[in-house]
C-alpha positions as a Python dict, from the first residue, in 0.01 Angstrom:
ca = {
    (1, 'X'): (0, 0, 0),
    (2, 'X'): (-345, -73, -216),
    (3, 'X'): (-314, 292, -281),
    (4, 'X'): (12, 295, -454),
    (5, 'X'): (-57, -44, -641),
    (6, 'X'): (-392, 127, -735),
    (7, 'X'): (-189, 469, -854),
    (8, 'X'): (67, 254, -994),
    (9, 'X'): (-258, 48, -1215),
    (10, 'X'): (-374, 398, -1310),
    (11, 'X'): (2, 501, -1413),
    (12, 'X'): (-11, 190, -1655),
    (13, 'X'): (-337, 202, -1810),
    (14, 'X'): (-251, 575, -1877),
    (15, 'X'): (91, 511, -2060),
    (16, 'X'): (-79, 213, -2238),
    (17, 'X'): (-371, 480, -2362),
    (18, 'X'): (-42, 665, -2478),
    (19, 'X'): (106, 396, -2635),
    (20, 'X'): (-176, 340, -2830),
    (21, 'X'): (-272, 695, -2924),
    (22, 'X'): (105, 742, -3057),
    (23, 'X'): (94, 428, -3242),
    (24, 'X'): (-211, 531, -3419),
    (25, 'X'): (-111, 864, -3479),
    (26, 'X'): (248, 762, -3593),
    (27, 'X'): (28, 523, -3871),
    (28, 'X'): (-165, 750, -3973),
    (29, 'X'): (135, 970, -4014),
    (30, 'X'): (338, 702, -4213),
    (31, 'X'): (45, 660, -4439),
    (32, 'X'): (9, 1076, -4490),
    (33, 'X'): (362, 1016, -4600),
    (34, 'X'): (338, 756, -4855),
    (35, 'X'): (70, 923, -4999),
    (36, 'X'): (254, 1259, -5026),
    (37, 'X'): (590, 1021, -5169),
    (38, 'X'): (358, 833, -5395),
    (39, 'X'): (193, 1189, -5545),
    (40, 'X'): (560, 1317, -5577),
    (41, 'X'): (670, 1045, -5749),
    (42, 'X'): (350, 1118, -5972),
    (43, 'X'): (405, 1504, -6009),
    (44, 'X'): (827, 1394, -6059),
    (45, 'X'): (713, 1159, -6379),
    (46, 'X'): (480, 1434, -6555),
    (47, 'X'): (721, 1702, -6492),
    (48, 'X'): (964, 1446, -6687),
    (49, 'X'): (659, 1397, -6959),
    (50, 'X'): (625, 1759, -7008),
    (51, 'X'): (962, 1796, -7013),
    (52, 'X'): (1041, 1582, -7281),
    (53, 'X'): (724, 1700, -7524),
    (54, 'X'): (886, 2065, -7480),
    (55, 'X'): (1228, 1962, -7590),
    (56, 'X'): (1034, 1760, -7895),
    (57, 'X'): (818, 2087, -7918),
    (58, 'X'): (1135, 2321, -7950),
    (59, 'X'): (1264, 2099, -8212),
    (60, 'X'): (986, 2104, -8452),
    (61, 'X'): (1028, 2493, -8406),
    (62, 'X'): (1349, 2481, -8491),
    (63, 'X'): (1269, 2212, -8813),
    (64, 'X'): (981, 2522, -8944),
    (65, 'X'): (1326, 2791, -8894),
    (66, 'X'): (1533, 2520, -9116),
    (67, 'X'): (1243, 2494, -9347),
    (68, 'X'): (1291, 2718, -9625),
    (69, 'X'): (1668, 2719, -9590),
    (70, 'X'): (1594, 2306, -9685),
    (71, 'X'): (1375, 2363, -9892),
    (72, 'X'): (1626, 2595, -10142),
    (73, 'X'): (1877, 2361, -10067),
    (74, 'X'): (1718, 2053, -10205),
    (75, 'X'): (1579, 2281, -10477),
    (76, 'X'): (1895, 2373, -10632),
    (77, 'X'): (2009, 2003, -10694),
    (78, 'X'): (1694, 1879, -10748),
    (79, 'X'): (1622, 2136, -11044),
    (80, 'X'): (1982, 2019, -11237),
    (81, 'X'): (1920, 1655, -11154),
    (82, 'X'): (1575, 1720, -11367),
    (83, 'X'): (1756, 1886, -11615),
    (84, 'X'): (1992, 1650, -11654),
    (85, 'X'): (1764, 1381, -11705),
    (86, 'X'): (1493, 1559, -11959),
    (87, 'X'): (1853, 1629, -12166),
    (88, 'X'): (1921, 1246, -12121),
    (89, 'X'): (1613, 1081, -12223),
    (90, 'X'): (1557, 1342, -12554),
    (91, 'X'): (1979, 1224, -12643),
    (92, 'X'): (1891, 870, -12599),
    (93, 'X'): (1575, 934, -12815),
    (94, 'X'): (1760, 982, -13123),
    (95, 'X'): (1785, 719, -13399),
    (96, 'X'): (2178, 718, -13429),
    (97, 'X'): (2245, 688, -13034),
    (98, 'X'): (2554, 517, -13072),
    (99, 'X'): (2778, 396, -12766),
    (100, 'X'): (3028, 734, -12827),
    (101, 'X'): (2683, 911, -12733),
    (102, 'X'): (2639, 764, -12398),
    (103, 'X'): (2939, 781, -12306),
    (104, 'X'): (2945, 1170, -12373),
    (105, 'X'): (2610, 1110, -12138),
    (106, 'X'): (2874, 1023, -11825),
    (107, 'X'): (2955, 1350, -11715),
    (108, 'X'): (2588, 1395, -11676),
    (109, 'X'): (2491, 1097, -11513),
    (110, 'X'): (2783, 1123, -11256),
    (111, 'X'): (2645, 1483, -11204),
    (112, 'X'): (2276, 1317, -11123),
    (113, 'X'): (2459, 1070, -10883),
    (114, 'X'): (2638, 1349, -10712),
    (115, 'X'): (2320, 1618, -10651),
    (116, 'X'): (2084, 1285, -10566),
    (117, 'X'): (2358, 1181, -10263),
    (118, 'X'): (2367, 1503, -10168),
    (119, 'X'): (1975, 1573, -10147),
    (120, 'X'): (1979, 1244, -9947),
    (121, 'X'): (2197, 1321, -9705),
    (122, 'X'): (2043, 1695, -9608),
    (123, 'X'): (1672, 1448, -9550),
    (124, 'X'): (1868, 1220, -9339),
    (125, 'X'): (2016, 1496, -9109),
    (126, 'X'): (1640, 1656, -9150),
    (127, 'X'): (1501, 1306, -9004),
    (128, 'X'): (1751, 1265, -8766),
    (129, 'X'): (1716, 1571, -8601),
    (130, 'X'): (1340, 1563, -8663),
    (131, 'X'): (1334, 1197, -8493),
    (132, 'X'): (1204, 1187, -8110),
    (133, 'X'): (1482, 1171, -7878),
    (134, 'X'): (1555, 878, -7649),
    (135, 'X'): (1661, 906, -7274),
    (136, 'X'): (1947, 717, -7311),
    (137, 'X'): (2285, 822, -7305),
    (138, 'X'): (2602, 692, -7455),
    (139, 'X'): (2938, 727, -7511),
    (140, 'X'): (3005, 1072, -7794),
    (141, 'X'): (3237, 1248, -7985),
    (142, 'X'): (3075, 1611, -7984),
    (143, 'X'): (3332, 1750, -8283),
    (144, 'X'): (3096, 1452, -8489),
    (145, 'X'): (2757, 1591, -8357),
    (146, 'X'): (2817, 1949, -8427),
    (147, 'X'): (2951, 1843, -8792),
    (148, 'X'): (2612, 1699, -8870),
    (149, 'X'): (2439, 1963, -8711),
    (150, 'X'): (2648, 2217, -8939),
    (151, 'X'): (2554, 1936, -9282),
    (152, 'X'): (2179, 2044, -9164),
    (153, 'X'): (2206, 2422, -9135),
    (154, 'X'): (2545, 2537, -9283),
    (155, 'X'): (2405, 2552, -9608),
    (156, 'X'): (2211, 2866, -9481),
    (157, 'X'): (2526, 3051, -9311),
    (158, 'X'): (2654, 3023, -9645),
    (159, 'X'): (2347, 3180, -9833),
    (160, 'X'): (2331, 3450, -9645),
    (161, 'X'): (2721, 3552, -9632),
    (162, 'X'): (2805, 3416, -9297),
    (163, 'X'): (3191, 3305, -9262),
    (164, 'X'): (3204, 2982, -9095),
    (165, 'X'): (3508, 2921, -8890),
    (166, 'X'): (3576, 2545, -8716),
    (167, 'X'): (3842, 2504, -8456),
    (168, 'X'): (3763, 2185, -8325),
    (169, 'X'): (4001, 2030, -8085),
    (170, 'X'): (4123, 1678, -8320),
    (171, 'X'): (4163, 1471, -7974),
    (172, 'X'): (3840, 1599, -7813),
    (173, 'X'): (3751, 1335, -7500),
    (174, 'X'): (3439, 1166, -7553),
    (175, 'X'): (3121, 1250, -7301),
    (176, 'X'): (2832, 1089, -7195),
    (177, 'X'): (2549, 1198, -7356),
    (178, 'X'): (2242, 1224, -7582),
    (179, 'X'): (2338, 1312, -7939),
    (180, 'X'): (2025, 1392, -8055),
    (181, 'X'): (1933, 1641, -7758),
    (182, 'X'): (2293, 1792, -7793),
    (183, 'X'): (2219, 1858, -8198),
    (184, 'X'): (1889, 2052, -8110),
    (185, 'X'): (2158, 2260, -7844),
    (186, 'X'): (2378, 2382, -8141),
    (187, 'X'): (2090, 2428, -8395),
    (188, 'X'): (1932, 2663, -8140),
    (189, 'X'): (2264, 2832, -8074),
    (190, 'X'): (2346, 2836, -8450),
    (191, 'X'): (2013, 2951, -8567),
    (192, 'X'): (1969, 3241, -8327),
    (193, 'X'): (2386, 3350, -8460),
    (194, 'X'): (2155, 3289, -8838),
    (195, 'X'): (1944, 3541, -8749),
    (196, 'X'): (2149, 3803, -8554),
    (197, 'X'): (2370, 3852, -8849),
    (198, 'X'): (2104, 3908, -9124),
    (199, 'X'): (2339, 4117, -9323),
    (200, 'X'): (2642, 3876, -9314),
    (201, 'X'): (2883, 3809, -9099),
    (202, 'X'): (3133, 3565, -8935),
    (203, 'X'): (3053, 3293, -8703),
    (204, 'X'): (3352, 3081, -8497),
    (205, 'X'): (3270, 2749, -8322),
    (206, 'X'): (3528, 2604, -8168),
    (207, 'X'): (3595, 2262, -7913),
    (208, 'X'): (3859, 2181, -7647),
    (209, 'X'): (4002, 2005, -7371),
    (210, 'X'): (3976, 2199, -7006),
    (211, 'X'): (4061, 2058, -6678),
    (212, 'X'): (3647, 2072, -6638),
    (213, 'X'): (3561, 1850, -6930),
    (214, 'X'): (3536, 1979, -7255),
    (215, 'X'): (3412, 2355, -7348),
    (216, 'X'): (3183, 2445, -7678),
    (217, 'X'): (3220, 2815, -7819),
    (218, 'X'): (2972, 2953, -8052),
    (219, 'X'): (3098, 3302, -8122),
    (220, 'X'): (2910, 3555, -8392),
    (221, 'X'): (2958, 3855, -8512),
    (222, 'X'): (2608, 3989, -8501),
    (223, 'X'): (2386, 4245, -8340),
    (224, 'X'): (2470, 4140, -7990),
    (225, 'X'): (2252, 4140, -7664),
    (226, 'X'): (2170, 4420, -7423),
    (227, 'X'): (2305, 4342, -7057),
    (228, 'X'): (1966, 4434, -6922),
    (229, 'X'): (1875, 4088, -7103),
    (230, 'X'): (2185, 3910, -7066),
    (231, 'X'): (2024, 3756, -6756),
    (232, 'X'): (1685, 3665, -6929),
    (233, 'X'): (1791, 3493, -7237),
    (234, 'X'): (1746, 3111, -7111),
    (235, 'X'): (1447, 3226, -6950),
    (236, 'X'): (1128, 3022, -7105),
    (237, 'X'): (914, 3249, -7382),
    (238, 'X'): (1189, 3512, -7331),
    (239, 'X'): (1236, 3696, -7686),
    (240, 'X'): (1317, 3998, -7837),
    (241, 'X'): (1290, 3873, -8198),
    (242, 'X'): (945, 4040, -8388),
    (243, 'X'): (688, 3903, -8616),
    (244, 'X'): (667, 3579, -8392),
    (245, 'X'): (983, 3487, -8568),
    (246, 'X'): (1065, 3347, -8204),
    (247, 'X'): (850, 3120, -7936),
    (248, 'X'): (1174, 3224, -7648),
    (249, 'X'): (1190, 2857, -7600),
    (250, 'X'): (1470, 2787, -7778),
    (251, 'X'): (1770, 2896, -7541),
    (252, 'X'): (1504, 2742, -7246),
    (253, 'X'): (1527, 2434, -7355),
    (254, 'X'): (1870, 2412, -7489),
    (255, 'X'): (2009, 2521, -7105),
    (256, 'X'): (1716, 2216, -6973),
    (257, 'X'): (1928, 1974, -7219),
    (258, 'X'): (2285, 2122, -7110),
    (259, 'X'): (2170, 2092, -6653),
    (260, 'X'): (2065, 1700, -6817),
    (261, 'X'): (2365, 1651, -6858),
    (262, 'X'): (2536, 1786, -6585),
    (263, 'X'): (2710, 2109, -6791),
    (264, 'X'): (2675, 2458, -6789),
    (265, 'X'): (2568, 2680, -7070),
    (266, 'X'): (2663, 3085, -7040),
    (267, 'X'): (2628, 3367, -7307),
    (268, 'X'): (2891, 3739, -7296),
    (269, 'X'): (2764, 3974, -7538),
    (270, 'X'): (2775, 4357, -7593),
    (271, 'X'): (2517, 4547, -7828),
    (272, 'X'): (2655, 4597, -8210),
    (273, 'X'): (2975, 4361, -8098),
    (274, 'X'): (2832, 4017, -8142),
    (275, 'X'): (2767, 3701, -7845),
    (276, 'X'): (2950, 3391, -7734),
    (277, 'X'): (2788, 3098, -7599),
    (278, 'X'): (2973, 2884, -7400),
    (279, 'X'): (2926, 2535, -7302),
    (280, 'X'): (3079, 2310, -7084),
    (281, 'X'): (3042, 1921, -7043),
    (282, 'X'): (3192, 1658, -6809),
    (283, 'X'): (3391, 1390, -7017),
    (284, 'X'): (3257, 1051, -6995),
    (285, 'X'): (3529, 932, -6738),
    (286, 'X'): (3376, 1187, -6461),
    (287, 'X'): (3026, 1148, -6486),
    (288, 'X'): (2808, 847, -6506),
    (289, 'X'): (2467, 833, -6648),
    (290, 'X'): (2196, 589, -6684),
}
């Protein structure tokens, strides 16, 4: 009997030893793991940093592409405006400026008016797509971000004998999303059409309704894509254009921006028969955001 009481003391201390190795070990376990959650959560917000100072990074690329087609576009204006003036201020000089004098000066002053609005609204759509981008998202009508995207860079399809072509869907549904982000999508998109068509050509966006949201489709008419790099062209610092006209970050980010916001982005081209981007997006009734 003091045997099996002794055995059965021996038994208990033994499973208590247990106890108290598996405690330990399951501590020092739950600690490993808050430490590896707490340097995830870490690595999770710099990933988001990085993230974010690559989009703003692709858009100042894209703001040195738009630069000299800006730059010509406030020059035009802005050389009449000056014009216009210097002829002003010699007419008003003259001794016998009478009031039938200025108001032959009308037609130039309503020309001034005219070119100045217009100069100020290609710097707004300059700092508004220059601006940094917030996180948040709200509710948008995507036929009224493309049309300011195409008031910063249409000016160029038109200077260098592009066609533009809009079919935009009038009752488009609203989406959830980040305006801003989505104008940097169809600059990149409309920019790399720019260039692909350097000796004219057409280029046809056009919006819808689908029973998956709404669809985006940026078709040109330019030098098209080999299949071999059909696969590669939303692949970071992929490019085929030469003289560093091209980081290859472009198309990178722009599919980052589209997976934000829980779309798809896709591109069908052949060689010498143009490209078509397509993009999809959930309406604002199927997705929700913070």
């Amino acid at each position: 009997m003091n045997e099996e009481v002794g055995q059965l003391s021996y038994r208990i201390i033994a499973l208590e030893q247990l106890l108290e190795v598996y405690e330990q070990t399951t501590l020092e376990q739950t600690r490993n793991l808050e430490q590896v959650l707490e340097e995830l959560e870490k690595a999770n917000k710099e990933l988001k940093q990085t993230q974010n100072q690559l989009v703003q990074s692709g858009k100042m690329v894209a703001i040195g592409e738009l630069g000299a087609g800006v730059a010509h576009e406030l020059n035009n204006p802005l050389t009449g405006i000056l014009g216009y003036a210097q002829y002003l201020i010699e007419k008003t000089k003259k001794a016998d400026f009478n009031t039938d004098d200025f108001k032959a000066c009308v037609r130039q002053i309503e020309y001034i008016e005219k070119e100045a609005q217009r100069c100020k609204n290609i710097v707004q759509n300059l700092l508004k797509f220059s601006r940094k981008s917030h996180d948040r998202f709200e509710p948008l009508d995507v036929n009224g971000v493309l049309e300011d995207t195409l008031g910063l860079v249409g000016h160029q399809l038109t200077m260098n004998d592009i066609r533009l072509l809009k079919e935009l869907e009038p009752n488009l549904k609203e989406i959830n999303g980040n305006g801003n982000q989505l104008q940097q999508v169809f600059t990149n998109i409309i920019l790399n059409a720019h260039q692909a068509m350097s000796n004219g050509g057409e280029l046809r966006i056009a919006t819808r309704n689908t029973n998956k949201g709404i669809e985006m489709e940026f078709t040109d008419t330019g030098c098209g894509i080999p299949k071999k790099n059909l696969n590669k062209v939303f692949d970071p610092f992929f490019t085929t254009k030469k003289d560093w006209k091209g980081t290859g970050l472009g198309l990178s980010i722009s599919y980052k921006i589209i997976q934000d916001h829980k779309g798809s982005i896709g591109v069908q081209s052949e060689v010498g028969k143009g490209a078509t981007f397509i993009i999809t997006l959930p309406v604002k009734e199927e997705i929700n955001l913070e």
